[in-house]
C-alpha positions in Angstrom: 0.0 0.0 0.0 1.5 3.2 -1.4 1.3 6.4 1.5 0.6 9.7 0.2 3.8 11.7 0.5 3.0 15.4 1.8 5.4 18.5 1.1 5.9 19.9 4.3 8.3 22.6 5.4 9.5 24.3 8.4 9.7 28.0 9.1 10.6 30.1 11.7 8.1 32.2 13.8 9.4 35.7 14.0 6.9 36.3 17.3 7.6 33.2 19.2 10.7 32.7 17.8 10.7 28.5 17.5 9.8 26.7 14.8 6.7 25.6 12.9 5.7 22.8 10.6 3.8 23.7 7.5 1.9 21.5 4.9 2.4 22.9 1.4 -0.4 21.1 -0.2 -3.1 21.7 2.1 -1.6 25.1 3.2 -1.7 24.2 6.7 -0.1 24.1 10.3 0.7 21.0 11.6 3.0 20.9 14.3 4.8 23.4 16.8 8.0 23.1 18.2 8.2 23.4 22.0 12.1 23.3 22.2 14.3 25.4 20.9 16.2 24.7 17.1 14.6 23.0 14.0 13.1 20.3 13.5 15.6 17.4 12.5 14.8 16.0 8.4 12.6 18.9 7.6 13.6 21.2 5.0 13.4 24.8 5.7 11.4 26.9 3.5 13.6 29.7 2.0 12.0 33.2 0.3 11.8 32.9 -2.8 13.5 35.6 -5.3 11.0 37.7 -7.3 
């Protein structure tokens, strides 16, 4: 059985300073982080140049 594999990112919350998990598809927050630092295996979203 084949799983669905979701794009999901991590970005860093200028307010609360820690890190958030995002799911591009869906546009949605998934997880917080309640430690400090990144998430490990998650790619970081970057801006992207105009």
């Amino acid at each position: 059985m084949a799983t669905k594999q979701r794009d999901i990112v991590q970005v860093k919350n200028p307010v609360t300073q820690r890190y958030v998990k995002i799911d591009r598809t869906e546009g949605r927050i998934i997880s917080h982080k309640k430690s400090e630092g990144p998430y490990k295996g998650v790619p970081v979203a970057r801006k992207s140049k105009k």
